[in-house]
C-alpha positions as a Python dict, from the first residue, in 0.01 Angstrom:
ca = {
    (1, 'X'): (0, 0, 0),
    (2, 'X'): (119, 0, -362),
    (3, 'X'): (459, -162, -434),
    (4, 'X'): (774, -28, -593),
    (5, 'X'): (643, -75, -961),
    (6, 'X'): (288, -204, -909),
    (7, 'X'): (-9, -167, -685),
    (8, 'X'): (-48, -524, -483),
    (9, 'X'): (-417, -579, -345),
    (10, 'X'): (-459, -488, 43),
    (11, 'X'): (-539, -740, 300),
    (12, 'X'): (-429, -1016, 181),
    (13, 'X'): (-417, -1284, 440),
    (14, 'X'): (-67, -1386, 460),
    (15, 'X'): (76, -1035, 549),
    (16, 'X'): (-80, -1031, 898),
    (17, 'X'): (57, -1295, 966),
    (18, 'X'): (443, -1227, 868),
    (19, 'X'): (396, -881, 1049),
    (20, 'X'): (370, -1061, 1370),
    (21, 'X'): (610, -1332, 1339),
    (22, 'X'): (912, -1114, 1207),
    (23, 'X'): (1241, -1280, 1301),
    (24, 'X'): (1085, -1527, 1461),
    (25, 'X'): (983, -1704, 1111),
    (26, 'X'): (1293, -1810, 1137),
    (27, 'X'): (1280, -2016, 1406),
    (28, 'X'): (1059, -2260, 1250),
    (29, 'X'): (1226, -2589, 1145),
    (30, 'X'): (1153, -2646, 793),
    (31, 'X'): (1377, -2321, 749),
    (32, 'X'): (1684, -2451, 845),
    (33, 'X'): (1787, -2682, 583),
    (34, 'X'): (1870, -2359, 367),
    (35, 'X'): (2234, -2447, 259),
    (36, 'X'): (2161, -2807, 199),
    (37, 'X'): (1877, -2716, -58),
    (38, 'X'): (2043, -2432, -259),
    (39, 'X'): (2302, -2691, -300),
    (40, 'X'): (2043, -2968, -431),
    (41, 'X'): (1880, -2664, -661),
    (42, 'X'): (2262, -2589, -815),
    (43, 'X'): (2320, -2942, -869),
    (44, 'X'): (1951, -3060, -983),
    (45, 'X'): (1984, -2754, -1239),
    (46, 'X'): (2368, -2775, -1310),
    (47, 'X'): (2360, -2384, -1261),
    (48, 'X'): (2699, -2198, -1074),
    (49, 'X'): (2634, -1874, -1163),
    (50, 'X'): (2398, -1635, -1319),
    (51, 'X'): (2074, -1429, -1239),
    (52, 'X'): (1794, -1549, -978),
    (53, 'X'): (1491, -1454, -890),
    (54, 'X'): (1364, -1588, -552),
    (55, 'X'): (933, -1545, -575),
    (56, 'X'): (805, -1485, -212),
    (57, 'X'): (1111, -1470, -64),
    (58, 'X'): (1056, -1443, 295),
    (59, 'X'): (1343, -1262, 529),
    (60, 'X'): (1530, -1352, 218),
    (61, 'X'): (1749, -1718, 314),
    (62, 'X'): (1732, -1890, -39),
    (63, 'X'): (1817, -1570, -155),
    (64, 'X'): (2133, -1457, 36),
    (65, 'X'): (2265, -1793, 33),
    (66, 'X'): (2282, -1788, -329),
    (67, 'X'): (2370, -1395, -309),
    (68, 'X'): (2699, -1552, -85),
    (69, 'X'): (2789, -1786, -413),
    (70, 'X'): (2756, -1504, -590),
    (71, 'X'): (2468, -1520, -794),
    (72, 'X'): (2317, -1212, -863),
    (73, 'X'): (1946, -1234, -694),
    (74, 'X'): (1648, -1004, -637),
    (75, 'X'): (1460, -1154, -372),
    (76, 'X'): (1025, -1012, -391),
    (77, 'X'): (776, -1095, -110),
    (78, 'X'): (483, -936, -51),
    (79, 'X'): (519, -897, 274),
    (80, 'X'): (691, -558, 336),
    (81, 'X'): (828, -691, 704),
    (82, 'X'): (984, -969, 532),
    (83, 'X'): (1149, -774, 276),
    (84, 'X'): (1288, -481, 533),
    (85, 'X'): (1443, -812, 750),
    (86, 'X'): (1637, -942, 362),
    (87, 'X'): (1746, -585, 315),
    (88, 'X'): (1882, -585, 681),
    (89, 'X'): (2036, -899, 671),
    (90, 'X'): (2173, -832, 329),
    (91, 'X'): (2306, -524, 393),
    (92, 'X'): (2478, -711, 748),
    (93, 'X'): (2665, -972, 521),
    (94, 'X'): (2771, -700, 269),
    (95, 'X'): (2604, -850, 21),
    (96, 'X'): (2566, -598, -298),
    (97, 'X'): (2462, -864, -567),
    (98, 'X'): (2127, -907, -380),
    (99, 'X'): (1786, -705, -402),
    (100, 'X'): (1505, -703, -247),
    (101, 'X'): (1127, -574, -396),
    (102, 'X'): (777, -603, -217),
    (103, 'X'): (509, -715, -496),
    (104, 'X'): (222, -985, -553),
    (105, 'X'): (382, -1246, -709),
    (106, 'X'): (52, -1248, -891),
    (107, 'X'): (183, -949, -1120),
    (108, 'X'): (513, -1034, -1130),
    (109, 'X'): (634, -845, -1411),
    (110, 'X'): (501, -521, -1276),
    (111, 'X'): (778, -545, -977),
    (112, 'X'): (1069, -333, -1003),
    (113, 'X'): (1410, -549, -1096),
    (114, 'X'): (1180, -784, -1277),
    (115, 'X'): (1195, -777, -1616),
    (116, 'X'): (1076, -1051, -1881),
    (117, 'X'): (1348, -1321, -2019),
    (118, 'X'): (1616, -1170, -1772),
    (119, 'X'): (1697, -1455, -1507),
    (120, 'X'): (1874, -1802, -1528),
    (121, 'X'): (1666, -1945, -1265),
    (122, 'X'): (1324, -1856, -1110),
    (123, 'X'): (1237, -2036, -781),
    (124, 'X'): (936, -1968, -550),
    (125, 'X'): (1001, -2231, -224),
    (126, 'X'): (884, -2321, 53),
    (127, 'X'): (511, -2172, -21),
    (128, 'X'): (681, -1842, -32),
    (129, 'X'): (419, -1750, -309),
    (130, 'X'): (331, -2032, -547),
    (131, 'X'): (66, -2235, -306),
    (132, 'X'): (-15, -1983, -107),
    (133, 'X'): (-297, -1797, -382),
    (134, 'X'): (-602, -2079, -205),
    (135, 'X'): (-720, -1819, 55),
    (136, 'X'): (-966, -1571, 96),
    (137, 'X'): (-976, -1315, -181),
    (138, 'X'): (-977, -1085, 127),
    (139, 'X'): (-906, -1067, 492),
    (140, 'X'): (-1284, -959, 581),
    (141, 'X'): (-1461, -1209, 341),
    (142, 'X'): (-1298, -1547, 429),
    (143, 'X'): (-1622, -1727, 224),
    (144, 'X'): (-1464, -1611, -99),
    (145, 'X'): (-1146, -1836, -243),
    (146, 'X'): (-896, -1751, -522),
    (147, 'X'): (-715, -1998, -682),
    (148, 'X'): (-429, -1815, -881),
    (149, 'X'): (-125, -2035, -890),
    (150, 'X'): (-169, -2024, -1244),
    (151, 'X'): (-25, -1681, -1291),
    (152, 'X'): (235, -1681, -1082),
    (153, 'X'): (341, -1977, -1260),
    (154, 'X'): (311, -1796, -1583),
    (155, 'X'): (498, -1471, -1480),
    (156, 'X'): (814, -1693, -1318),
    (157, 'X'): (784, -1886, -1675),
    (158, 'X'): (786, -1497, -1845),
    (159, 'X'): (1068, -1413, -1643),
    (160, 'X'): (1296, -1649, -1681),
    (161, 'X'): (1548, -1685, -2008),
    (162, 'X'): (1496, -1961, -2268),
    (163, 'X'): (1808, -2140, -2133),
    (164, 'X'): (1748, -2070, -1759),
    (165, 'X'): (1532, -2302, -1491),
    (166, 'X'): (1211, -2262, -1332),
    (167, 'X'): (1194, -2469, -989),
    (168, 'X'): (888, -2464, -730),
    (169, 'X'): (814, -2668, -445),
    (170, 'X'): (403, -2770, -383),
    (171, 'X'): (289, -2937, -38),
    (172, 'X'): (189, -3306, -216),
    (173, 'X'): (-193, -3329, -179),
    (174, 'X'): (-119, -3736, -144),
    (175, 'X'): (69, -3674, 185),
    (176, 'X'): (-228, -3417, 283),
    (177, 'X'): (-519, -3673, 289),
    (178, 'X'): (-287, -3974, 420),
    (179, 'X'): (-229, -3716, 735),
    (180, 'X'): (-539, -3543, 753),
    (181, 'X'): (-955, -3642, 747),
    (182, 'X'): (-1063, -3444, 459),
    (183, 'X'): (-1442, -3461, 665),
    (184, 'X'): (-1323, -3328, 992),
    (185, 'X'): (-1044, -3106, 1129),
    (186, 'X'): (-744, -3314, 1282),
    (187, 'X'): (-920, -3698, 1368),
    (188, 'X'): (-717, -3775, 1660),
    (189, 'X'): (-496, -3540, 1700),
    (190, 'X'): (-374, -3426, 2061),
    (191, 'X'): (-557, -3166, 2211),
    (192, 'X'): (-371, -2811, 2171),
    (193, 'X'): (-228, -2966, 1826),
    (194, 'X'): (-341, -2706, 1501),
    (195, 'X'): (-693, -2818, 1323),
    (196, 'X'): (-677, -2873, 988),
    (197, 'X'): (-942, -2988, 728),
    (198, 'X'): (-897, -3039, 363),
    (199, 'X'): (-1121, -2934, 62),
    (200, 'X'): (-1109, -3181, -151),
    (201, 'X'): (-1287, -2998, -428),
    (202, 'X'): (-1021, -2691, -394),
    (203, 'X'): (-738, -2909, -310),
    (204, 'X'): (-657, -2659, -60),
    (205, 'X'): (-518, -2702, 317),
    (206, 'X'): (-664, -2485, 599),
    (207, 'X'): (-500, -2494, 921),
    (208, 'X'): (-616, -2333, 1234),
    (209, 'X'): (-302, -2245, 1462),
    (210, 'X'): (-119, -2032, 1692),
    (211, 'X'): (222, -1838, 1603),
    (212, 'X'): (465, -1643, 1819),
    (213, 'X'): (651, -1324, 1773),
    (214, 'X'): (1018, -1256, 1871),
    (215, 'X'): (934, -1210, 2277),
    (216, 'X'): (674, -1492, 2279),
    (217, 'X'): (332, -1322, 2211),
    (218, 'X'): (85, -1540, 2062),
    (219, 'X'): (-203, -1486, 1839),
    (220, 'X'): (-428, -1712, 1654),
    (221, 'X'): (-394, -1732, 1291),
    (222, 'X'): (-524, -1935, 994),
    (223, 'X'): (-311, -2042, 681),
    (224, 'X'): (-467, -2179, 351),
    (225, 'X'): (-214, -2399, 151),
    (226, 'X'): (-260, -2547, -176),
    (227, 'X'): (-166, -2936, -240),
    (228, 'X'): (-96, -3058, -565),
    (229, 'X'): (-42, -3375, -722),
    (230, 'X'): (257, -3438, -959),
    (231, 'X'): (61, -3456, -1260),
    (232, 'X'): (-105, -3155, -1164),
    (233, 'X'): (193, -2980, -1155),
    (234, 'X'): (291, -3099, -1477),
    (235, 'X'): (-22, -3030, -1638),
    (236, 'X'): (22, -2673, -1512),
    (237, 'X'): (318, -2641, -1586),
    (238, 'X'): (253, -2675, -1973),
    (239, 'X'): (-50, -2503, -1958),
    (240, 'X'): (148, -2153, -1892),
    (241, 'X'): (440, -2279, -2200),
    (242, 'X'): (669, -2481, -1953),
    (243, 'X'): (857, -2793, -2039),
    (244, 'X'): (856, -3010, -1728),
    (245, 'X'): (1215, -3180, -1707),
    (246, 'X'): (1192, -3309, -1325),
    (247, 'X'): (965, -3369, -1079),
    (248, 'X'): (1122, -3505, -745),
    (249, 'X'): (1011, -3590, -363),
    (250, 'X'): (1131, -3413, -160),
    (251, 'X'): (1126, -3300, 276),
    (252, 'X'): (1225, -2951, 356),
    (253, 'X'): (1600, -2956, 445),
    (254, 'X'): (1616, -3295, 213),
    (255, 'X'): (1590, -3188, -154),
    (256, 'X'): (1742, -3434, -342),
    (257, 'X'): (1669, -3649, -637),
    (258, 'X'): (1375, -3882, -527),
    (259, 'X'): (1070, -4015, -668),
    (260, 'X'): (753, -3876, -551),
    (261, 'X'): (598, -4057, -338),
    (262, 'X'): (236, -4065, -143),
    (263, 'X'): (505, -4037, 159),
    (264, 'X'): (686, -3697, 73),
    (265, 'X'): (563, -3379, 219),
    (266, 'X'): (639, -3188, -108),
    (267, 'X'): (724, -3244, -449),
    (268, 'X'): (1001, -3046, -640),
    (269, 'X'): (907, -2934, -1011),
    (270, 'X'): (1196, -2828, -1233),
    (271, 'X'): (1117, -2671, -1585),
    (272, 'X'): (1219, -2479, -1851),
    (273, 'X'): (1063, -2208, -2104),
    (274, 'X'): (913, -2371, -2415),
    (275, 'X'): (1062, -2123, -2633),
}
């Protein structure tokens, strides 16, 4: 299904899956801390105003919550269900300073509304995109594994102005193998609970679960997540012309300032263009 200014690769993994939750996505709890972390991002950046661009999106919540502080955003996800519910719920709050664009964040720059050296902050949260590259390369062939973080880290760094902020959340690989037996899916855990294992080599995170639509319906589904260490990230970072300036522990909902830590779920990168 080609996008509104480039063609994005079919069956990738992720898009079955946000067909079938929908709405209910929302429901989960790590989204709820929304307002509280869009007000850690303006104050860990000391940005109030300006252009953003929100890499994998979702139903759009980072993004109309700085669209209602009015930023002007374009939201992309390459999920077309997600991107119909942010253009419903935009349109709902009256929101005109907010867009929304289906693409792979893997070709950023081929997206319509996204244009090189045009934003004042580029975020990808949450695994929207960034993190979420470890799967199969397609649906049908889950032997094969990509591992292309490393572009969509480029294209946000592309994107974003010389004096503007790049910010991206990673799931902290430390926190992965401290919760999880890297030789055998889910050591202990309660019967029912999701089976995960860890690749070590990959450094990604594949979990075996169950998700729910709107009315209830269940179907199985499989999610492969990418951990990363903090020098990772700052290795990558200036491997695609980023200058790291923060790197921060943080728990969905709880953005803040913190050191990372083998105890924090996630860790918080904030950078800017080395140019």
């Amino acid at each position: 299904m080609p996008t509104s200014g480039g063609a994005t690769p079919p069956g990738h993994w992720f898009e079955a899956l946000a067909d079938h939750l929908g709405a209910a996505y929302l429901r989960y709890s790590f989204t709820k801390g929304t307002v509280q972390e869009v007000d850690a991002l303006c104050r860990l950046t000391g940005l109030t105003g300006g252009r953003v661009l929100d890499v994998g999106c979702g139903p759009g919540r980072h993004s109309l919550e700085f669209a209602r502080r009015g930023f002007e955003v374009v939201g992309v996800d390459i999920s077309a269900t997600f991107v119909d519910l942010a253009r419903q719920a935009a349109s709902a709050a009256g929101f005109e300073n907010c867009r929304f664009a289906r693409g792979d964040a893997r070709r950023l720059l081929s997206i319509e509304d996204v244009e090189p050296d045009s934003f004042d902050l580029v975020v990808s949260l949450c695994q929207g995109a960034f993190g979420l590259t470890g799967g199969p390369l397609d649906v049908g062939d889950q032997s094969s594994v990509c591992e292309l973080d490393e572009p969509i880290m480029s294209s946000m760094a592309a994107a974003c102005r010389s004096t503007g902020r790049v910010v991206v959340s990673a799931f902290s690989a430390y926190f992965q193998i401290r919760h999880t037996d890297p030789s055998r899916p889910n050591a202990g855990a309660p019967e029912g609970a999701p089976q995960e294992t860890f690749d070590a080599a990959s450094g990604v995170n594949h979990e075996r679960t169950t998700i729910m639509d709107e009315t209830g319906r269940s179907r199985p589904a499989e999610l492969w997540t990418t951990c990363y260490t903090p020098r990772e990230l700052r290795l990558l970072a200036r491997a695609v012309g980023l200058q790291p300036l923060a790197l921060h522990g943080v728990t969905p909902g709880r953005y803040g300032s913190g050191e990372p830590s083998i105890d924090c779920p996630e860790f918080l990168l904030i950078a800017r263009p080395n140019r």
